[in-house]
C-alpha positions in Angstrom: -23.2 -8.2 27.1 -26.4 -10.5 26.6 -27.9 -7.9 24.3 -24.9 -7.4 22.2 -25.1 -8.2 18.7 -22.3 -10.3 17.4 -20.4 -8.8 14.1 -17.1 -9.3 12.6 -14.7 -6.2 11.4 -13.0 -6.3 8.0 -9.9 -3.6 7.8 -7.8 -3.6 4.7 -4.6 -1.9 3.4 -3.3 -2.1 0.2 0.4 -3.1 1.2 2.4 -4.6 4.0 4.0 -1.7 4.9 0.7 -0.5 6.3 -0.1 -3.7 8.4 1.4 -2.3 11.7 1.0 1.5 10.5 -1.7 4.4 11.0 -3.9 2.3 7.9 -5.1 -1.1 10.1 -5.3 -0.1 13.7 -6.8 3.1 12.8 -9.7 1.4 10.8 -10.1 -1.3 14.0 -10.1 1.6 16.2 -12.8 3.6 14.2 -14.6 0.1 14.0 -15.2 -1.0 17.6 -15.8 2.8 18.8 -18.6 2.4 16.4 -19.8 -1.5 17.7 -19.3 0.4 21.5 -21.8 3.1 20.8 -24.4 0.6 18.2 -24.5 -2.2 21.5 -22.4 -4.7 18.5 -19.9 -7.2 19.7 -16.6 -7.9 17.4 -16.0 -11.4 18.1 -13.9 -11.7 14.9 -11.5 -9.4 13.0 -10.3 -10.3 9.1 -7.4 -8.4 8.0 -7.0 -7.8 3.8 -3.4 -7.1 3.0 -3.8 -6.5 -0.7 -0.7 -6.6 -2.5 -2.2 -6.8 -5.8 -2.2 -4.4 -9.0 -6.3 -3.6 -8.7 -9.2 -3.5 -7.0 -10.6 -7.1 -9.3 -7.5 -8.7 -7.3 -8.4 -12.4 -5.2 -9.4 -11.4 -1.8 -8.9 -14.4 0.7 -9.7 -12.2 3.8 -13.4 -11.3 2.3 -13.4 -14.6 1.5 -13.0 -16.1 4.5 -15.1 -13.7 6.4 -18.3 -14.4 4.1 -17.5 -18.2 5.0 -17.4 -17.8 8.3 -20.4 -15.4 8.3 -22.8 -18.0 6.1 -21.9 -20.7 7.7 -22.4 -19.0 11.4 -26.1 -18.5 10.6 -28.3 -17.4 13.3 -25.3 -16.6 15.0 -23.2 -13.4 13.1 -24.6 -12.2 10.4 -22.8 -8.3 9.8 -19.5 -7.2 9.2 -18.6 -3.9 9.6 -16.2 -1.5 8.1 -14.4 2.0 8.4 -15.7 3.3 5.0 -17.2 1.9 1.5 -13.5 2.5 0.6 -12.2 -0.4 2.0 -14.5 -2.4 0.7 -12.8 -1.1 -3.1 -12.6 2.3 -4.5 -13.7 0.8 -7.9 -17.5 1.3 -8.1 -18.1 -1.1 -10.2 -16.0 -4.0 -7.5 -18.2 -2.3 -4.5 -21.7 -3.0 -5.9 -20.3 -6.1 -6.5 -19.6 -7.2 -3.0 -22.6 -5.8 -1.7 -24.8 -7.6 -3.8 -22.7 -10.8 -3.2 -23.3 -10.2 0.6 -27.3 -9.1 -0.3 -27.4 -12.8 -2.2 -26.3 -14.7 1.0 -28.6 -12.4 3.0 -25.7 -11.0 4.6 -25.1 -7.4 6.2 -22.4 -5.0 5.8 -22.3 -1.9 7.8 -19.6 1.4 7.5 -19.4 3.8 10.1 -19.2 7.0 7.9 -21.6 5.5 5.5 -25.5 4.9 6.0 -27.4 1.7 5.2 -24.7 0.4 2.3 -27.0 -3.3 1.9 -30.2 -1.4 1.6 -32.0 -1.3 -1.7 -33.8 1.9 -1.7 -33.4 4.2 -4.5 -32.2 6.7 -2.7 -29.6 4.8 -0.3 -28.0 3.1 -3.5 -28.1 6.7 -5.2 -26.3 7.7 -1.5 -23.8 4.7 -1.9 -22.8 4.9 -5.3 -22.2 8.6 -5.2 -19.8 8.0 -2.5 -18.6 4.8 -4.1 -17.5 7.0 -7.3 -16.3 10.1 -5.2 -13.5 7.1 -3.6 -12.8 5.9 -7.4 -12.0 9.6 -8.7 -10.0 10.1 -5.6 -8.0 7.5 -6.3 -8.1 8.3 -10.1 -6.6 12.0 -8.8 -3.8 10.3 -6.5 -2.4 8.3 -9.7 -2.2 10.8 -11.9 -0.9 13.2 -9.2 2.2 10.7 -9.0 2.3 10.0 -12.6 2.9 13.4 -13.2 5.4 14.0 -10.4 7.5 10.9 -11.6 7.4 12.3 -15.2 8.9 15.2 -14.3 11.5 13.9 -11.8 12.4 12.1 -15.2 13.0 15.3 -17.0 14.7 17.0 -14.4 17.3 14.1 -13.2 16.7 11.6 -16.3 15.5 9.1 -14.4 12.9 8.2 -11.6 12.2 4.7 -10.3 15.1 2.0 -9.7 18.1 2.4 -7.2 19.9 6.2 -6.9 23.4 6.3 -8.6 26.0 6.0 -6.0 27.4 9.2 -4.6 23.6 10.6 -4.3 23.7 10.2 -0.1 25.9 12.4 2.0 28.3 9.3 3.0 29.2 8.3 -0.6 29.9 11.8 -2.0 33.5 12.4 -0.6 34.0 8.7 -1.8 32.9 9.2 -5.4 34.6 12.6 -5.3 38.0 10.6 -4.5 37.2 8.1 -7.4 36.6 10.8 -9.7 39.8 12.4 -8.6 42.1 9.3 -9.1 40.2 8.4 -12.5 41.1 12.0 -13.7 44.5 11.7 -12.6 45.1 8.2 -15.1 44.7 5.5 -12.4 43.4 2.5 -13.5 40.2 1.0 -12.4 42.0 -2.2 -10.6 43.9 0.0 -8.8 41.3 2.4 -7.4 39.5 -0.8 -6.4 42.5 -1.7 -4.2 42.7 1.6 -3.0 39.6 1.6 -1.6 39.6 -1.6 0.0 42.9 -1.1 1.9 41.6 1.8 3.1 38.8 0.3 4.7 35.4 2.1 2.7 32.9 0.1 2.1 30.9 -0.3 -1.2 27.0 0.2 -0.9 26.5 -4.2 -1.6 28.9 -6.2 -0.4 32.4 -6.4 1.4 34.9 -5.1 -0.8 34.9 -2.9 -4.2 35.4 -5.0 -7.7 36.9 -3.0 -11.0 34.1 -3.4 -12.6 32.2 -1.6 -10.1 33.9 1.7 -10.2 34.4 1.2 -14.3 30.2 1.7 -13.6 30.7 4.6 -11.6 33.2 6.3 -14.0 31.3 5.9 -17.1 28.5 7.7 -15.4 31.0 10.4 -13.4 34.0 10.8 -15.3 33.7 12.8 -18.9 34.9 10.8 -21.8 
């Protein structure tokens, strides 16, 4: 344990969701088989949870890891990381934290990637390929869903937002019976009543409300 070279691990995700799934404990898993098999010692883990709109967004995790890491001098001095990735998939963001860690004379290690601090031709050729291979990816993923949304908006006319009622199994036979009584001239007031003497439930709230199935029947009912 003597030997061991203290680091610190940074792991980030781009949303909440992922805190507890397969994104952070898979990157501190990857991480300290890495420090195991390289004789390091985590003796600090900073966890990003970016829920921002870009890569250029604050970062108060990397911030507070380089602050602890300058102002442990002598002590820690590395942080390590799954991939460059994680660091940003923006090129231009990555060579900017690297260079911010080079200026404090600071290390940052990836275990898929080789020597990322190093300024040898070669290595930054090495890093910056890989740095724009993670920006195209990502590049490749938006447009992949851009393209899906657009046509889900041709198809069904809409995309994002809440689904109409009557989309899930359990609201079907009830819109079916609200169509039904519309068709058949009763009013929206009364349908309302209906439904909440019979005991069905609206999606929000406790009971239905006219103007909520006047909503559904403009949508449901023809004109």
């Amino acid at each position: 344990m003597d030997n061991l070279t203290p680091v610190v691990a940074y792991v980030r995700v781009s949303s909440p969701g992922q805190e507890d799934g397969d994104g952070i404990p898979r990157q501190v898993a990857a991480i300290t088989l890495y420090c195991e098999k390289n004789n390091y010692e985590i003796v600090r883990i900073f966890r990003e949870i970016k829920t921002g709109t870009s890569d250029s967004d604050e970062r108060p995790a990397m911030s507070e890891m380089l602050e602890f890491l300058r102002t442990h001098e002598g002590e820690c001095r590395i942080a390590v990381i799954e991939r460059l990735d994680r660091l940003a998939r923006d090129l231009v963001i990555q060579e900017g934290i690297i260079g911010k860690f080079q200026r404090l004379n600071l290390s940052v290690v990836s275990t898929c990637e080789p020597d990322l601090c190093s300024n040898d031709p070669s290595r930054k050729f090495v890093r910056q390929i890989l740095g724009a291979v993670a920006e195209l990816d990502r590049s490749l993923i938006v447009a992949k869903l851009k393209s899906a949304r657009d046509r889900k908006r041709l198809e069904e006319g809409r995309c994002e937002g809440r689904k109409p009622y009557g989309v899930d199994d359990n609201e079907r036979k009830v819109l079916e019976e609200i169509k039904r009584l519309k068709t058949e001239g009763v009013n929206v007031t009364a349908i309302a009543s209906w439904l909440n003497a019979s005991g069905v439930k609206p999606r929000i709230g406790y009971q239905w409300h006219p103007a909520t199935i006047s909503k559904i029947c403009k949508r449901v009912v023809p004109a």
